[in-house]
C-alpha positions as CSV (number, residue, x, y, z in Angstrom):
1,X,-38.8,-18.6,-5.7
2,X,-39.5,-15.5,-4.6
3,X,-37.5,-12.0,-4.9
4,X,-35.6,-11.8,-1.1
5,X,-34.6,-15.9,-1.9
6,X,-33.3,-14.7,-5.0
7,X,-31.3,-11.8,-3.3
8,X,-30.1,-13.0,-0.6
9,X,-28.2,-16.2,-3.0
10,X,-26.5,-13.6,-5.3
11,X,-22.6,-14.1,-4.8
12,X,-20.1,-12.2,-6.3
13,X,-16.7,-13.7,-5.3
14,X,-18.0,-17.2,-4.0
15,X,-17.5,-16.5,-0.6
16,X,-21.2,-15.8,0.9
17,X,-20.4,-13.8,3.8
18,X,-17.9,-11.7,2.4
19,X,-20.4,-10.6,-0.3
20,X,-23.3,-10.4,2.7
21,X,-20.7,-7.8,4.3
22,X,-19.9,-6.2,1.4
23,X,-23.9,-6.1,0.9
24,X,-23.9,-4.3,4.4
25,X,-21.5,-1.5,3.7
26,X,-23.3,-0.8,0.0
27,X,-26.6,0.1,1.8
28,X,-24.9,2.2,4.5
29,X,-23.5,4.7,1.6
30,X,-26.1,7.0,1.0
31,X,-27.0,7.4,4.3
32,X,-26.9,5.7,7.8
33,X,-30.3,3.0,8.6
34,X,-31.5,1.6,11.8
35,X,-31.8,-2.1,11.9
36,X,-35.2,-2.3,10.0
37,X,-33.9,-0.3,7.2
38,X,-30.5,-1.9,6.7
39,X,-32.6,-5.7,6.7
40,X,-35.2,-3.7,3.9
41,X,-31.9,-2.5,2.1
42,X,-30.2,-5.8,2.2
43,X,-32.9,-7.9,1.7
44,X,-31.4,-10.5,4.5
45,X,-32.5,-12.1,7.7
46,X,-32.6,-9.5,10.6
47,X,-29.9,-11.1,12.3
48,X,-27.7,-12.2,9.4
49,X,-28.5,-8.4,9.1
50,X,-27.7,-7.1,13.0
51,X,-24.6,-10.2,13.0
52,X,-22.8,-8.7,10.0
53,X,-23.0,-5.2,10.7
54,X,-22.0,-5.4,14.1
55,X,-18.9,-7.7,13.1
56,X,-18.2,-5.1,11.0
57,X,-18.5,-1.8,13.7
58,X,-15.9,-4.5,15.6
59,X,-13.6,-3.6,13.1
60,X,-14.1,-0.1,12.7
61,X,-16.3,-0.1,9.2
62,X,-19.4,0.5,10.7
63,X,-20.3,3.0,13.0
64,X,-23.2,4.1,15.4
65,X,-24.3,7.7,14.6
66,X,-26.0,9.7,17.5
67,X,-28.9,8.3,17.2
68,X,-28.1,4.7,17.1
69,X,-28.0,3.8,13.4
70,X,-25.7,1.8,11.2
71,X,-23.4,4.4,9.4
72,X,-20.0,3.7,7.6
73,X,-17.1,3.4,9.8
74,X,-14.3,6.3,10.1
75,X,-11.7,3.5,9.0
76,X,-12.8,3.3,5.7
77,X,-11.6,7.3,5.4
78,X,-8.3,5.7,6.3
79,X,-8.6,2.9,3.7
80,X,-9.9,4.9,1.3
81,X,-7.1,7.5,1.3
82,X,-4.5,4.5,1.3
83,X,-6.4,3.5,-1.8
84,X,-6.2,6.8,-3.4
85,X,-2.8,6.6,-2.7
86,X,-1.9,3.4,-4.1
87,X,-3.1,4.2,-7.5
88,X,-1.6,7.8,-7.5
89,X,1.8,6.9,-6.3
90,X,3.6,6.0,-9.5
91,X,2.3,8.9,-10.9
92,X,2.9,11.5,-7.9
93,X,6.6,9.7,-7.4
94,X,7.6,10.4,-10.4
95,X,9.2,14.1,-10.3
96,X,10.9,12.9,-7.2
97,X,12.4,10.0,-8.8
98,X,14.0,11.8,-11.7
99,X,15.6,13.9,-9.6
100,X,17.2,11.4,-7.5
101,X,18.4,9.8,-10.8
102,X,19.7,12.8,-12.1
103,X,21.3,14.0,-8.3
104,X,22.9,10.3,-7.8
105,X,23.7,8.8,-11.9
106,X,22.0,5.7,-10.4
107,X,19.3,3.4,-11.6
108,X,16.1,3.7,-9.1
109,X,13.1,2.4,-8.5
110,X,9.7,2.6,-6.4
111,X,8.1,-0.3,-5.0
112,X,5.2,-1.5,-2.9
113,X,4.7,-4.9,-1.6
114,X,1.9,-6.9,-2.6
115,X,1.7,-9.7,-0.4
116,X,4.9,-11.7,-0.1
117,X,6.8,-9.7,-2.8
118,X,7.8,-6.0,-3.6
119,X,6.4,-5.0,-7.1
120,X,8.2,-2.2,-9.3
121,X,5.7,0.3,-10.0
122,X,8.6,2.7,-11.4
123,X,11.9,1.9,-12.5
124,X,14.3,4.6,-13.9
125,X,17.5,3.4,-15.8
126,X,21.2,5.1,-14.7
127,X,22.6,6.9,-17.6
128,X,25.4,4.7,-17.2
129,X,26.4,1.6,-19.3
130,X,27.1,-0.6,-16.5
131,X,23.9,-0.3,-14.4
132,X,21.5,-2.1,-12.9
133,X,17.9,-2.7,-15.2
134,X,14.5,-3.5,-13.5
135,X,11.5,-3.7,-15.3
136,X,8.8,-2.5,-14.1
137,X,6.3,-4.9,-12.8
138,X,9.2,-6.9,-11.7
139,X,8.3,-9.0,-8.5
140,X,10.6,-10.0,-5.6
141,X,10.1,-12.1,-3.0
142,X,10.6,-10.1,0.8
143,X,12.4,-9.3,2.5
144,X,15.3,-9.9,0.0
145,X,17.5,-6.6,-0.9
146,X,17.2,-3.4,1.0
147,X,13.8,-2.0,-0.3
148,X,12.4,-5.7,0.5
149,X,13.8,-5.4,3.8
150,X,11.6,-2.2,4.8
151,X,8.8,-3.6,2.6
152,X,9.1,-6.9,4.7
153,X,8.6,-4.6,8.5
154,X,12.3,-5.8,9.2
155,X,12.3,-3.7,12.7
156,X,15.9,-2.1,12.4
157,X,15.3,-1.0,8.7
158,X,11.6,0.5,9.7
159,X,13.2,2.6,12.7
160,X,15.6,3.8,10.6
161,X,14.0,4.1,8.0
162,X,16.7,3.9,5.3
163,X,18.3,0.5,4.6
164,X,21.6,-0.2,2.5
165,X,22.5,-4.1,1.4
166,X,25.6,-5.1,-1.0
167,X,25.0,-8.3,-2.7
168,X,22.0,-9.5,-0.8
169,X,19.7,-10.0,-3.8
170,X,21.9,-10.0,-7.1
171,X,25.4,-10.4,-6.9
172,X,27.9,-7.9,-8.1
173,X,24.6,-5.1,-7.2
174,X,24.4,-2.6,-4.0
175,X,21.8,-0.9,-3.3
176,X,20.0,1.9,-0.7
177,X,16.6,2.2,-0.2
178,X,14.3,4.7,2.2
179,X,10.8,4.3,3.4
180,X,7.6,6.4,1.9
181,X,4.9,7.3,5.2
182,X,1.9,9.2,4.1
183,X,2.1,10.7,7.6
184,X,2.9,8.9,10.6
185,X,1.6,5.8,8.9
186,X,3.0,2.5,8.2
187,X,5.5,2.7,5.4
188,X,3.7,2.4,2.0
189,X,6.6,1.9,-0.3
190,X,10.2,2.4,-0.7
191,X,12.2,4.1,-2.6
192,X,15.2,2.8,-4.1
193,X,18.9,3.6,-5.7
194,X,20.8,0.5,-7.0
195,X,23.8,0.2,-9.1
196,X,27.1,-2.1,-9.3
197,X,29.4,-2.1,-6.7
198,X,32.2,-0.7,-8.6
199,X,31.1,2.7,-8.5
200,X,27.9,2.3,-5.2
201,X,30.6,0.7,-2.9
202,X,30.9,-1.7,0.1
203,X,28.7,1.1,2.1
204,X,26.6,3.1,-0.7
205,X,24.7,4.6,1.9
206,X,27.4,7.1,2.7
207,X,26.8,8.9,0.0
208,X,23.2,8.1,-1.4
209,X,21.4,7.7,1.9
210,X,20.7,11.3,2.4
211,X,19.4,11.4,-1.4
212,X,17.1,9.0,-1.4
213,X,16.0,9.4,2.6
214,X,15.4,13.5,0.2
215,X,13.5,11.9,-2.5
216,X,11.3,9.7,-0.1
217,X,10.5,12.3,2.1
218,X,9.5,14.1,-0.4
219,X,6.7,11.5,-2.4
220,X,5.3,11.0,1.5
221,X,4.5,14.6,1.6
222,X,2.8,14.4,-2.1
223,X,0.8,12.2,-0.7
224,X,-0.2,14.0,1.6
225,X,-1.1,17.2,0.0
């Protein structure tokens, strides 16, 4: 068997043309190639070659530079920065968070949705005896609770971008959550104050909202910076 049969049946994740495409993009990082180059790079078929990249410019992760050649696409800049984000945020979120703690006596948390659920990534315990405990990691199911419900794109809780629920999720807990943009992007987690209902109230967003509406604004702007 020769050495292109050989490359060309590498796989990675067992799904051929996703590892093809990802083939595609690893060739186009050094520096941008004409057709001939990317099917020397790749070691595929010229149009397995010409098929995949131009699915790809389709979607914005391949470009054409000025002079015609496959070069990476300006969405990856976007996906890389949402990336960056991702694995920062916990970390960058943190000042924030303590103060909203300390400024409200409440339990909160930060999460970001991973597929169907919200996921914990920091979870800061009221000083309180009676409070409400989350560990991190902890996964729940969208769009459940009021950080689930701007995690979940519920349209009224997006446009606001604040959301207060009593009860929805755990009974006997209320709760007031607010949205974290990097920018004028989609929201890319929530921020959230939770407590019982004996001291949050049937409308806890009276007095946290502003707080944590502070603290989010806040982290979005860290992420930007």
């Amino acid at each position: 068997m020769g050495l292109h049969s050989c490359f060309v049946e590498q796989t990675i994740s067992g799904v051929g043309v996703l590892d093809k495409a990802v083939r595609v993009l690893d060739a186009l990082e050094e520096r941008p190639l004409d057709l001939a180059g990317l099917v020397e790079a790749t070691g595929m078929p010229r149009a397995t070659a010409h098929r995949l990249a131009t699915a790809l410019e389709a979607h914005g992760l391949v470009r054409r530079d000025d002079r015609g050649r496959f070069a990476p696409g300006l969405r990856l800049i976007a996906l890389g920065r949402a990336a960056r984000s991702a694995l920062a945020l916990p970390e960058l979120a943190r000042p924030a968070l303590v103060e909203l703690r300390d400024r409200t006596g409440e339990s909160v948390q930060l999460y970001v949705r991973d597929g169907d659920r919200r996921v914990c990534v920091v979870s800061l315990e009221s000083p309180h005896g009676l409070r409400t405990i989350v560990p991190l990691g902890a996964a729940f199911l969208l769009p459940a609770g009021s950080a689930g419900r701007l995690l979940g794109g519920d349209p009224e809780a997006v446009a606001a971008g604040w959301c207060q629920t009593v009860e929805e999720r755990e009974p006997g807990v209320a709760s007031v959550s607010a949205a974290v943009r990097a920018g004028e992007s989609a929201v890319v987690a929530a921020v959230s104050v939770s407590g019982p209902i004996d001291r949050m109230g049937a409308s806890p967003g009276r007095d946290h909202a502003d707080a944590v509406r502070d603290a989010a604004a806040r982290i979005g702007a860290t992420l930007q910076a």
